[in-house]
N, CA and C atoms of all chains as a GROMACS GRO file, in nm:
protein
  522
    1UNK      N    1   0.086  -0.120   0.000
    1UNK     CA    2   0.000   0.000   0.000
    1UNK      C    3   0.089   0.124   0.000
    2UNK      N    4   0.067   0.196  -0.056
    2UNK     CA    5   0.113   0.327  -0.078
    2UNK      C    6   0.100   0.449  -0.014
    3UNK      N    7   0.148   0.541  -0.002
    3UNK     CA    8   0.055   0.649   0.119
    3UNK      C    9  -0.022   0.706   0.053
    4UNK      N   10  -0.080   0.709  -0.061
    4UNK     CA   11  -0.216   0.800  -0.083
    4UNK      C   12  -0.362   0.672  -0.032
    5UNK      N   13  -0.308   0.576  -0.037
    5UNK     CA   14  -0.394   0.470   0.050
    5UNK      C   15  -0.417   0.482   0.174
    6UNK      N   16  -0.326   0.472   0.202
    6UNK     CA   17  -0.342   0.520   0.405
    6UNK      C   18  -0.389   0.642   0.388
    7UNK      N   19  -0.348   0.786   0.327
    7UNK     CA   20  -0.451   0.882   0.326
    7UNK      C   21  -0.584   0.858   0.325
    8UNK      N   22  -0.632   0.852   0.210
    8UNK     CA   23  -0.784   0.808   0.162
    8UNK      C   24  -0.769   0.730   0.283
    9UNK      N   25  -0.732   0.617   0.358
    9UNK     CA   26  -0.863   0.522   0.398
    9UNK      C   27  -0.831   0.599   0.613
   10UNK      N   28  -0.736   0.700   0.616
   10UNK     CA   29  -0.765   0.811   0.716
   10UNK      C   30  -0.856   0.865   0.662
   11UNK      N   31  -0.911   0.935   0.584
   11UNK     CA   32  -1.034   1.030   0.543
   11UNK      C   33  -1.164   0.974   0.542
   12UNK      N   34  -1.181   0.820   0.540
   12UNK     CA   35  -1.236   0.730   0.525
   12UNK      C   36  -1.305   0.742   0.645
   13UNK      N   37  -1.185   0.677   0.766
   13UNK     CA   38  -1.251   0.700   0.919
   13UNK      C   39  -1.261   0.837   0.952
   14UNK      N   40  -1.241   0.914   0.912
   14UNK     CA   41  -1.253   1.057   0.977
   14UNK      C   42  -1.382   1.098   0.920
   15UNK      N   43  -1.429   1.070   0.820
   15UNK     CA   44  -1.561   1.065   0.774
   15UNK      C   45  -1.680   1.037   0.841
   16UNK      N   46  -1.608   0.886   0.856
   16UNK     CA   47  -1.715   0.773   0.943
   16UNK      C   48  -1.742   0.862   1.101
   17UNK      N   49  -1.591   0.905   1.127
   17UNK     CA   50  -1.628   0.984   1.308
   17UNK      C   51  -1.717   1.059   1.338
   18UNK      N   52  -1.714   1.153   1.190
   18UNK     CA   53  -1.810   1.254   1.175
   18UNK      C   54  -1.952   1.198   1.164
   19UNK      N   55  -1.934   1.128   1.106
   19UNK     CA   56  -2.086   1.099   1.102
   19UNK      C   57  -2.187   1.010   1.248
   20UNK      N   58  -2.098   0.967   1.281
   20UNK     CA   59  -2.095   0.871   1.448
   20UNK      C   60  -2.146   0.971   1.536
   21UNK      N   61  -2.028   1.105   1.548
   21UNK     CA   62  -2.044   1.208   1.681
   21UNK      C   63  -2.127   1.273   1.663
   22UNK      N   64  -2.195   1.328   1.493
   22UNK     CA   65  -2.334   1.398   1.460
   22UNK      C   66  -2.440   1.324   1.527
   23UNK      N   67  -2.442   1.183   1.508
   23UNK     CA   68  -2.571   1.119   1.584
   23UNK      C   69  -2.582   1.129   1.674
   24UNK      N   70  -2.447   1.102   1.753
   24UNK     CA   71  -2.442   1.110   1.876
   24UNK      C   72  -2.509   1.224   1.934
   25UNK      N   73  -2.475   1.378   1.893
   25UNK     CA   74  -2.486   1.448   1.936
   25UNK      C   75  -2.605   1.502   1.895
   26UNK      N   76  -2.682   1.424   1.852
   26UNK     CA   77  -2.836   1.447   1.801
   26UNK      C   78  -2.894   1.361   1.919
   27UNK      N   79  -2.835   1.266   1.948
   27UNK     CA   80  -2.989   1.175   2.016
   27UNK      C   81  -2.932   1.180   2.143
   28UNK      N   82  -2.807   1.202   2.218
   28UNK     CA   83  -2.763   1.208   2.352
   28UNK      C   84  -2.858   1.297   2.431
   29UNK      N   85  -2.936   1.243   2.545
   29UNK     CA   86  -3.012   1.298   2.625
   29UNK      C   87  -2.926   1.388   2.747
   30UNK      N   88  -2.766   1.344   2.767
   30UNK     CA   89  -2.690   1.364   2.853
   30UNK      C   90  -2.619   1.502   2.781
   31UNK      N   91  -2.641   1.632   2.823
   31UNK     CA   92  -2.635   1.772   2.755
   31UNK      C   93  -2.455   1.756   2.748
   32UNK      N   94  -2.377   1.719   2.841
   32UNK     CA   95  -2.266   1.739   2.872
   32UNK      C   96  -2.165   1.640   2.752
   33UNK      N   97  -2.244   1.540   2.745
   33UNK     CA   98  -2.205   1.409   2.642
   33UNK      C   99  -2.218   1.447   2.526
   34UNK      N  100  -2.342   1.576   2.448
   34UNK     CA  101  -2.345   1.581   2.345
   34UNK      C  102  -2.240   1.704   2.332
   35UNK      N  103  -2.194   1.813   2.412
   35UNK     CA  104  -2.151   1.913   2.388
   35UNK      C  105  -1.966   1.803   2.350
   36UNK      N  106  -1.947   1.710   2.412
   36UNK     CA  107  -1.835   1.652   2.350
   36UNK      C  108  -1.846   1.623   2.229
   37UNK      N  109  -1.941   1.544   2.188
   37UNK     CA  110  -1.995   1.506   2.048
   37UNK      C  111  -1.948   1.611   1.970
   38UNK      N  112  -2.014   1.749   1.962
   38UNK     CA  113  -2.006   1.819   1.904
   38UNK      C  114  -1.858   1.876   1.904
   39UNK      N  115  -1.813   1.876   1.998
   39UNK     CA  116  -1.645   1.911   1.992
   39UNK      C  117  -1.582   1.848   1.886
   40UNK      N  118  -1.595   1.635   1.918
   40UNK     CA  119  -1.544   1.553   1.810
   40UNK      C  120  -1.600   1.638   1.665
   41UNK      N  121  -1.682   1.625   1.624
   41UNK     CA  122  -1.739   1.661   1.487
   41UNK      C  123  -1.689   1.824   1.425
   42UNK      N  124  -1.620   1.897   1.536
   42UNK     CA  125  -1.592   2.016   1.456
   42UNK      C  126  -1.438   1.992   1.470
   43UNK      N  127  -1.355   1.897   1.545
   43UNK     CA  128  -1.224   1.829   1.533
   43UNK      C  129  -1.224   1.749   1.396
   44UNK      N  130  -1.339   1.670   1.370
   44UNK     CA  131  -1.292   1.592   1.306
   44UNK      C  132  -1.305   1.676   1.124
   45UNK      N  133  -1.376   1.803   1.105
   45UNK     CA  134  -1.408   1.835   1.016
   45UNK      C  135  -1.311   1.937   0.973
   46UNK      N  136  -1.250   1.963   1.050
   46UNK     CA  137  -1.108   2.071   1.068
   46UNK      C  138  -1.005   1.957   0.955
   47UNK      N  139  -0.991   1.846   1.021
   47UNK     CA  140  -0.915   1.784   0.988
   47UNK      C  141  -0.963   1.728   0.793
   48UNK      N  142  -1.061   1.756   0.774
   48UNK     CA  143  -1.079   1.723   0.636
   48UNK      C  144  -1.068   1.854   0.572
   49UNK      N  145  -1.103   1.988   0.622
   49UNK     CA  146  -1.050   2.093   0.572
   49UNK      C  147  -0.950   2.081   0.515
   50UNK      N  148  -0.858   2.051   0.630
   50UNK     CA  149  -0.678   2.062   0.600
   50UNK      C  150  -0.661   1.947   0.490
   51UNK      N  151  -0.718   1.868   0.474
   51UNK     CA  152  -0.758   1.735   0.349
   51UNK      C  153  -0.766   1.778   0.246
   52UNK      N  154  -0.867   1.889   0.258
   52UNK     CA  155  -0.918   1.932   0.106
   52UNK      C  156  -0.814   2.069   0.007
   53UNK      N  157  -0.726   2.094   0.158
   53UNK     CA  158  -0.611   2.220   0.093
   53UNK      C  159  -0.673   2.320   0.135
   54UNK      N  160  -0.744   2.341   0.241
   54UNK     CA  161  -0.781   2.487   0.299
   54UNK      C  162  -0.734   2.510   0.424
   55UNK      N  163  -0.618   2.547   0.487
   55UNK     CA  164  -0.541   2.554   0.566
   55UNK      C  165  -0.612   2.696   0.668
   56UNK      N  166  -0.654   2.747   0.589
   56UNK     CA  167  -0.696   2.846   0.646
   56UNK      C  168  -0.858   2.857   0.678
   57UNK      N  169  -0.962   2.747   0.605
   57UNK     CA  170  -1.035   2.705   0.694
   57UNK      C  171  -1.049   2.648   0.797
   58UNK      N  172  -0.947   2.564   0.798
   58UNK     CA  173  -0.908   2.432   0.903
   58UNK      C  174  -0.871   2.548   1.026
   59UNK      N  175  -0.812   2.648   1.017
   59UNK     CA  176  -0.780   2.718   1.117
   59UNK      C  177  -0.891   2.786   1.208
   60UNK      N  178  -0.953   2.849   1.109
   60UNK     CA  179  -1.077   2.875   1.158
   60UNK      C  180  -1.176   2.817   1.243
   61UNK      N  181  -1.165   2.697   1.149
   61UNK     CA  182  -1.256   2.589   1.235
   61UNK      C  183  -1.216   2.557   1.373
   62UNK      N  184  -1.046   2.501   1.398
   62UNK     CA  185  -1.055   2.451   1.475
   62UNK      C  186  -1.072   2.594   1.604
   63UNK      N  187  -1.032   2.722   1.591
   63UNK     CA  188  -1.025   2.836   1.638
   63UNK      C  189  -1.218   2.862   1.714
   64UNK      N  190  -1.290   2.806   1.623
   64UNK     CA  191  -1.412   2.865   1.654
   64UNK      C  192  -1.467   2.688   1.720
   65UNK      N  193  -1.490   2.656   1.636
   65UNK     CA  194  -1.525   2.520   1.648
   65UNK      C  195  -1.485   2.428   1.789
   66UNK      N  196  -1.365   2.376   1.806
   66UNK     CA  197  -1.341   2.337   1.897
   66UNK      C  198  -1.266   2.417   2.035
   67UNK      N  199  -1.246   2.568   2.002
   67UNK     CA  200  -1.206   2.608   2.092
   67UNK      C  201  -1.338   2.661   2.189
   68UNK      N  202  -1.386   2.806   2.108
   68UNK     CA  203  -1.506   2.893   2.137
   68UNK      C  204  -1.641   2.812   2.154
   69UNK      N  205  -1.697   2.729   2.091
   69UNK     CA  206  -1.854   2.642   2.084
   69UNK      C  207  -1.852   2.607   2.171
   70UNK      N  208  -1.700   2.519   2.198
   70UNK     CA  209  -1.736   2.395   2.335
   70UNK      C  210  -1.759   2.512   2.467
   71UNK      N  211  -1.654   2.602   2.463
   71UNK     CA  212  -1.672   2.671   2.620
   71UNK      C  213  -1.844   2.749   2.649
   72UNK      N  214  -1.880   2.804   2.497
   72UNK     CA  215  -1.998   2.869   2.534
   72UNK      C  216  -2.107   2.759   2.521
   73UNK      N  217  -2.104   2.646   2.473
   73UNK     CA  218  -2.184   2.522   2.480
   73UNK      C  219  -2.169   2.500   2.637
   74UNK      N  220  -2.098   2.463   2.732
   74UNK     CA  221  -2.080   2.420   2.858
   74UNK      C  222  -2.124   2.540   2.963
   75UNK      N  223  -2.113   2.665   2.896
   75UNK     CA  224  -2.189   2.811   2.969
   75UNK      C  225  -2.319   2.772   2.980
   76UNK      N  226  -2.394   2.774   2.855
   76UNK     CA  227  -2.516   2.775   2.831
   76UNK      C  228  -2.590   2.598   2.891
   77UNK      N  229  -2.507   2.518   2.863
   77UNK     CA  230  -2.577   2.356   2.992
   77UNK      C  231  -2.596   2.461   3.119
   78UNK      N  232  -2.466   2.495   3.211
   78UNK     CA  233  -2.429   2.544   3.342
   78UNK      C  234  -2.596   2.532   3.382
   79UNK      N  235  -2.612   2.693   3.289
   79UNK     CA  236  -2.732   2.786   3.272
   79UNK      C  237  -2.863   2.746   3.247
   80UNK      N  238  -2.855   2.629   3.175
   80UNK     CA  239  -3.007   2.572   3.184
   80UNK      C  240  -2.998   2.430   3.235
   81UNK      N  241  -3.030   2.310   3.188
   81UNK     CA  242  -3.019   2.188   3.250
   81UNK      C  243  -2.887   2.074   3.175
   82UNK      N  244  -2.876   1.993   3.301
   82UNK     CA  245  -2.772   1.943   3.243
   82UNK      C  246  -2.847   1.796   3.150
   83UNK      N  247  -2.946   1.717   3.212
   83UNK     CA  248  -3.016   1.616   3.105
   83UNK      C  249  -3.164   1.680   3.103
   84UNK      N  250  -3.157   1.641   2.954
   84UNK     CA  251  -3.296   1.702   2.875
   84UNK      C  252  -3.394   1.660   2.916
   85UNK      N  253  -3.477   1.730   2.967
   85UNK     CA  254  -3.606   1.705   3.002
   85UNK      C  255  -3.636   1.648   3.148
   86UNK      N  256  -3.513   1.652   3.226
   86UNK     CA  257  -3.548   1.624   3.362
   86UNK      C  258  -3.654   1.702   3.451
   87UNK      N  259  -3.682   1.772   3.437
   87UNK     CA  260  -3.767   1.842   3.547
   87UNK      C  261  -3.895   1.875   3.444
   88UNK      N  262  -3.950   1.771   3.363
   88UNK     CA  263  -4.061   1.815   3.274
   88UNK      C  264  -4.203   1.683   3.340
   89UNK      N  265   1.176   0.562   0.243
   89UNK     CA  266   1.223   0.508   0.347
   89UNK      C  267   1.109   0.650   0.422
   90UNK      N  268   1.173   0.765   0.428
   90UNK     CA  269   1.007   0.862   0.470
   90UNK      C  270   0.962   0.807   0.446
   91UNK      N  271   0.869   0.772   0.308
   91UNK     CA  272   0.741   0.759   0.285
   91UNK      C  273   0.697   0.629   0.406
   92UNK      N  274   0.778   0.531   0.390
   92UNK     CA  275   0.743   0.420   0.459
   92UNK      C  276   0.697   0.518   0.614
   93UNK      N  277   0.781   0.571   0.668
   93UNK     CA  278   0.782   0.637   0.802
   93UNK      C  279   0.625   0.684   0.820
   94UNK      N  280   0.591   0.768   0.694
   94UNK     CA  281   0.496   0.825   0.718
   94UNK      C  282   0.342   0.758   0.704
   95UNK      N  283   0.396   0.614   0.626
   95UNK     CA  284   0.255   0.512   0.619
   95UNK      C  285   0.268   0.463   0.788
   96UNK      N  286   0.367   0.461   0.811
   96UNK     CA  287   0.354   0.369   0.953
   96UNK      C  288   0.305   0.482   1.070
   97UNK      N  289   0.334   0.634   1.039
   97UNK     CA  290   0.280   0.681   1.142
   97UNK      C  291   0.113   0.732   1.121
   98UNK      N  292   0.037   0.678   0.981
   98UNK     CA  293  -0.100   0.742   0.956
   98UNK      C  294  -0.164   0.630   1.007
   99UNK      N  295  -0.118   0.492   0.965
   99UNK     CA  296  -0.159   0.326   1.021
   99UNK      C  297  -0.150   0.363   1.200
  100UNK      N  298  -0.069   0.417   1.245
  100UNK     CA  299  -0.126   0.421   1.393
  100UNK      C  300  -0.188   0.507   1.424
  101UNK      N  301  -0.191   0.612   1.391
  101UNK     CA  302  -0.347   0.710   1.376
  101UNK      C  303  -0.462   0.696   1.377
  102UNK      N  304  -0.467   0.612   1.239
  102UNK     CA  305  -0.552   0.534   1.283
  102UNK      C  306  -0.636   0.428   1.348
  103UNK      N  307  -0.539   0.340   1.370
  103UNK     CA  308  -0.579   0.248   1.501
  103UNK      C  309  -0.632   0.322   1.584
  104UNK      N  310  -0.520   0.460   1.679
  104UNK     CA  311  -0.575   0.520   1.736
  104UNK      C  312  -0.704   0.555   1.801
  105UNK      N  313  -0.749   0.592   1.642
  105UNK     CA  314  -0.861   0.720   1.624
  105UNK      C  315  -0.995   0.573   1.626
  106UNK      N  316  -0.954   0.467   1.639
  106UNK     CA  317  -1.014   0.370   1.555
  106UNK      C  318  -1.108   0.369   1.752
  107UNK      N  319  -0.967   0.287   1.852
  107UNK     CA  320  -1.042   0.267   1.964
  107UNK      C  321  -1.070   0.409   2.041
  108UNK      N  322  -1.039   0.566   2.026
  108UNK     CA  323  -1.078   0.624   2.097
  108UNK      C  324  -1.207   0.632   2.068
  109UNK      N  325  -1.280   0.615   1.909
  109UNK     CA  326  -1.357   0.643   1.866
  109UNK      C  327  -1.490   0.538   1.951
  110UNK      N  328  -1.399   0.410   2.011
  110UNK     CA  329  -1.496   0.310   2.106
  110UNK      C  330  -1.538   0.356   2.252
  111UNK      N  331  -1.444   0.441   2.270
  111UNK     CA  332  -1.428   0.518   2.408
  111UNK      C  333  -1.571   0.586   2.422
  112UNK      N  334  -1.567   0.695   2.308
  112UNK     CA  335  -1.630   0.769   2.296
  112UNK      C  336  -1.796   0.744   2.275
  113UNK      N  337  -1.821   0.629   2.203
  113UNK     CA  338  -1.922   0.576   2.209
  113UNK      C  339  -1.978   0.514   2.288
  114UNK      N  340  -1.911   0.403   2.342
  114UNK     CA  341  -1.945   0.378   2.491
  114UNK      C  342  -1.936   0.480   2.608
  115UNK      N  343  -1.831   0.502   2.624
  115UNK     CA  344  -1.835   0.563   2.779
  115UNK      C  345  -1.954   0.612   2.866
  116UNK      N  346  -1.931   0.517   2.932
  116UNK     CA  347  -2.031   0.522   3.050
  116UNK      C  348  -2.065   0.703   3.097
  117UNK      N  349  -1.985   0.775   3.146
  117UNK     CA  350  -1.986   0.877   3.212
  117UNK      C  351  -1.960   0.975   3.104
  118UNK      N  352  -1.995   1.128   3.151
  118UNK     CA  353  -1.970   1.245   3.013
  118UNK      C  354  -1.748   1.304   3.033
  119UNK      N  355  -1.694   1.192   3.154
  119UNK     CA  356  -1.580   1.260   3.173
  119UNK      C  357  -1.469   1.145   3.090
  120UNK      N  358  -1.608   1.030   3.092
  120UNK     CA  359  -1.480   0.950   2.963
  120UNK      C  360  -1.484   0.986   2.824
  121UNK      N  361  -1.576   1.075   2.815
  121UNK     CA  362  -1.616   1.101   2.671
  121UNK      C  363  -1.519   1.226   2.679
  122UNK      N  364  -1.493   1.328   2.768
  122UNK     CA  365  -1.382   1.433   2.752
  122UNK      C  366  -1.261   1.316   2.754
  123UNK      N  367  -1.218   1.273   2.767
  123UNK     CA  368  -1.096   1.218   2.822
  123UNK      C  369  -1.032   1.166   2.658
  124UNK      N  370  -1.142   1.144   2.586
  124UNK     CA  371  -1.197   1.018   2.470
  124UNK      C  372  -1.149   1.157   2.343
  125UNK      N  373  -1.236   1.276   2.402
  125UNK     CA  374  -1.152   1.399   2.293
  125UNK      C  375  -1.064   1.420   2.286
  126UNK      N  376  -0.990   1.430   2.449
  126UNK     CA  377  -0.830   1.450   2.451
  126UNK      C  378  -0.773   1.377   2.386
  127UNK      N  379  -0.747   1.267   2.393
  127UNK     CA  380  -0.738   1.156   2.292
  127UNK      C  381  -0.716   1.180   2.131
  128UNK      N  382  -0.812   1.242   2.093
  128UNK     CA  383  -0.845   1.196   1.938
  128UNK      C  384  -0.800   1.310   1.911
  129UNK      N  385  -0.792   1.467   1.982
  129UNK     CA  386  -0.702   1.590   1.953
  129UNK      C  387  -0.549   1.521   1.950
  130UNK      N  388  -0.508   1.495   2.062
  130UNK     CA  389  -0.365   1.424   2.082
  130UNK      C  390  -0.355   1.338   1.898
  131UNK      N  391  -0.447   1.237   1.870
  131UNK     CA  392  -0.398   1.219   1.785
  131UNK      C  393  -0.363   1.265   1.636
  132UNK      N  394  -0.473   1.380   1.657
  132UNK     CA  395  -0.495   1.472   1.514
  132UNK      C  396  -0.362   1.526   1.493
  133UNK      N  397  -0.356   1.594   1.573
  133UNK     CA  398  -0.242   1.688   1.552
  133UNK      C  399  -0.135   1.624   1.546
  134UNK      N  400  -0.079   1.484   1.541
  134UNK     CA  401   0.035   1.493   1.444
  134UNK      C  402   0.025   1.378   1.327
  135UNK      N  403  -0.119   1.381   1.293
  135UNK     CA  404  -0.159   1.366   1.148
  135UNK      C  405  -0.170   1.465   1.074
  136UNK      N  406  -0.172   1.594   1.149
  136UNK     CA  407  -0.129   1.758   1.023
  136UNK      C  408  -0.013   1.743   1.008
  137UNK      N  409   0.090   1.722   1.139
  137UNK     CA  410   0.167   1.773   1.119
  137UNK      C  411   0.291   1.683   1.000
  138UNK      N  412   0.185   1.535   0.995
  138UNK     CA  413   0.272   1.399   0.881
  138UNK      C  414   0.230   1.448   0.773
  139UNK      N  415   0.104   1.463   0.745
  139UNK     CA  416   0.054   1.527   0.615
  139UNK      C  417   0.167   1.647   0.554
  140UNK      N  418   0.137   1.745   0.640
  140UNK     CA  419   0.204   1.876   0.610
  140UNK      C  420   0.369   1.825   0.584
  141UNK      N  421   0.413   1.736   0.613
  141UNK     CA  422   0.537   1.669   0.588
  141UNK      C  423   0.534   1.606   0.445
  142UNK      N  424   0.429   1.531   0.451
  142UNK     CA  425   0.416   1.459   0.296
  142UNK      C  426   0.366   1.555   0.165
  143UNK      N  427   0.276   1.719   0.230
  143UNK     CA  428   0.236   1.762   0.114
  143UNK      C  429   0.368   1.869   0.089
  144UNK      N  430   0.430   1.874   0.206
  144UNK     CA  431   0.526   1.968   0.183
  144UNK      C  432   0.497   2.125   0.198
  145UNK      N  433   0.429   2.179   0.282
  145UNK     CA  434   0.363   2.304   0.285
  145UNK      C  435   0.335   2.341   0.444
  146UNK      N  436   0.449   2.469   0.470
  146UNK     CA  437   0.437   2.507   0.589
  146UNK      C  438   0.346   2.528   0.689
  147UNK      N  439   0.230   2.576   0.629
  147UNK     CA  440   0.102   2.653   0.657
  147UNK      C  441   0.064   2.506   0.755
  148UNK      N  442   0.084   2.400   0.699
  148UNK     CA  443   0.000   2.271   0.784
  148UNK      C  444   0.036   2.259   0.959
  149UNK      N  445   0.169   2.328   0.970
  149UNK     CA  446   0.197   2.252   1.065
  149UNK      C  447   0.158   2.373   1.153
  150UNK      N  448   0.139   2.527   1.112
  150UNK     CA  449   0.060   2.658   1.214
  150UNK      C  450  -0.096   2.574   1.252
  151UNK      N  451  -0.120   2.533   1.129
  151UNK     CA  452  -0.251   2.457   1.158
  151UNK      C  453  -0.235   2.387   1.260
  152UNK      N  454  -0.190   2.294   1.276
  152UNK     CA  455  -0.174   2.155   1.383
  152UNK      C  456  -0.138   2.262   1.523
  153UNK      N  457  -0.062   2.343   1.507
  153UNK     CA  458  -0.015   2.421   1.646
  153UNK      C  459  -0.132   2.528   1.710
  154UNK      N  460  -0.243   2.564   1.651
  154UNK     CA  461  -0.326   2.664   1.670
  154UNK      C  462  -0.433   2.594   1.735
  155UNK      N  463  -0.464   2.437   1.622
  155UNK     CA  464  -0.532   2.316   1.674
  155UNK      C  465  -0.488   2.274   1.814
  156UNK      N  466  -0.382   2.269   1.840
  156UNK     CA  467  -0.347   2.225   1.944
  156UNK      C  468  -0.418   2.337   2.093
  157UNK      N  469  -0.319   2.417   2.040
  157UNK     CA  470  -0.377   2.535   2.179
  157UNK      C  471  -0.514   2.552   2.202
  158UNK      N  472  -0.572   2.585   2.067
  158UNK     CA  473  -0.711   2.596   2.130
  158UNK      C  474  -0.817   2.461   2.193
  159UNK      N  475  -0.771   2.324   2.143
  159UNK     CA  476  -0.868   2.200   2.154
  159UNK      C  477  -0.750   2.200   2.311
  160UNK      N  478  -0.673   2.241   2.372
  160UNK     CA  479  -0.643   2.246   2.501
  160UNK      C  480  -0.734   2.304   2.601
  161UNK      N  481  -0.800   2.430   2.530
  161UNK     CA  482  -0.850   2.574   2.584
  161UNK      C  483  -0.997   2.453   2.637
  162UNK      N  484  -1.049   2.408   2.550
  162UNK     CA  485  -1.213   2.325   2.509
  162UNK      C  486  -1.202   2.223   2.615
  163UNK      N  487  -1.061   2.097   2.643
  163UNK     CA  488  -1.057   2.021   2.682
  163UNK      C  489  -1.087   2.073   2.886
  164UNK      N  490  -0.973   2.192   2.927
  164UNK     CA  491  -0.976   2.266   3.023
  164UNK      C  492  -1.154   2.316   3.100
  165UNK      N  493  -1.167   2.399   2.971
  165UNK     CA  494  -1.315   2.356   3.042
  165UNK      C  495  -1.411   2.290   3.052
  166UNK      N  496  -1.379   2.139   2.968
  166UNK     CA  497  -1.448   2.020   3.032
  166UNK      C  498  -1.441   1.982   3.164
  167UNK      N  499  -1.295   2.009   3.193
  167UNK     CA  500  -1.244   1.937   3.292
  167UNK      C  501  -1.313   2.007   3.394
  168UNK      N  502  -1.287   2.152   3.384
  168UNK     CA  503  -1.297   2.250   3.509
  168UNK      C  504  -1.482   2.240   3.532
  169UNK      N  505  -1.570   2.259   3.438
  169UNK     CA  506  -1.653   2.192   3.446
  169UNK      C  507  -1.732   2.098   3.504
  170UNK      N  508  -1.631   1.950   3.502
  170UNK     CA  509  -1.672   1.856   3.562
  170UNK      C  510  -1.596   1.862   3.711
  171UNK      N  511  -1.541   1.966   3.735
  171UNK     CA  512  -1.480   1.968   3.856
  171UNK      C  513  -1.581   2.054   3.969
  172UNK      N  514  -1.610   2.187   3.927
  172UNK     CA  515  -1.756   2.294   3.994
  172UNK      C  516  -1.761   2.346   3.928
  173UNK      N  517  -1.810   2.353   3.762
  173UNK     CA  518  -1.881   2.395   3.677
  173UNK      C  519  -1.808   2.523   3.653
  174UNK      N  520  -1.835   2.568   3.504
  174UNK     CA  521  -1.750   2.667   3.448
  174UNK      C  522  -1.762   2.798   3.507
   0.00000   0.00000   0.00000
C-alpha cells in the first residue's frame, strides 16, 4: 500500500467519526455528552478541511469550532439543565 | 524510506482514532467522553503535522499548532466543568 492509501482510507474514518459524533450528538439525552460530540465533529471536520487544501479554513474551524462552541456550549448547559427534560 | 515512516505513522493514527472512537461511544460517564476527545485531539495533531510533511507546505503545521492550543482551551473547560462547573 502506498501512502495516498493510508490517506484516503484516514479520510475514510474521519468521515465515518463525523458521522458517528453527529448522531451522537443528536440523540444524547446527557447535555454534557453531546456538547463533547459536538467538539469531536468540529475536530474531526477541521481535519478534512486541511484534506481538502484549505489551511486556512481548518484554522478557523478549529479556532471557533473546537475552541469557542465547546466553552460557550458548557456556559449555556451550566445555565439551563444538564439532562434534557429532567424536570418536565 | 520517509514515505514508509509516514505510512507507519497514519496506520497508527488510525488504530488510534479507531479505539478512541470506542471510548467515545461507549463511555459510561460524560468525563470518559472528555478524556476520549483528549485523545483523538492528541492524535490529530500529528496527522497535520505527517501530512504537512508529505504535502510539503508550511502553513499545515501553524494549523496543527493553533489546533493544538485551542482544543487544550475546550478540553480545560471540560475538565474545570466537571470539577464545579465553568
Amino acid at each position: 500500500m502506498n501512502i495516498v492509501t493510508w490517506l484516503n482510507l484516514v479520510d475514510l474514518l474521519v468521515c465515518l467519526v463525523v458521522i458517528i459524533s453527529a448522531i451522537g450528538a443528536a440523540v444524547h439525552r446527557n447535555l454534557l455528552a453531546a456538547t463533547v460530540f459536538a467538539g469531536v465533529v468540529s475536530l474531526a471536520i477541521s481535519f478534512l478541511f486541511l484534506r481538502l487544501a484549505a489551511p486556512d479554513v481548518a484554522m478557523t474551524e478549529a479556532a471557533i469550532g473546537a475552541g469557542l462552541s465547546t466553552v460557550i456550549f458548557l456556559i449555556a448547559v451550566r445555565r439551563t439543565e444538564e439532562v434534557e427534560g429532567k424536570d418536565q | 524510506m520517509a514515505n514508509l515512516l509516514l505510512e507507519l505513522a497514519l496506520a497508527i493514527g488510525a488504530a488510534g482514532t479507531l479505539l478512541a472512537v470506542v471510548r467515545l461511544v461507549k463511555g459510561p460517564r460524560a468525563a470518559s467522553r472528555a478524556v476520549a476527545l483528549d485523545v483523538l485531539t492528541l492524535i490529530t495533531m500529528p496527522m497535520m503535522a505527517a501530512y504537512g510533511l508529505y504535502a510539503g507546505r508550511q502553513i499545515y503545521l501553524d494549523v496543527a499548532l493553533v489546533y493544538g492550543i485551542l482544543s487544550f482551551l475546550g478540553v480545560t473547560a471540560l475538565a474545570r466543568y466537571a470539577d464545579r462547573g465553568v
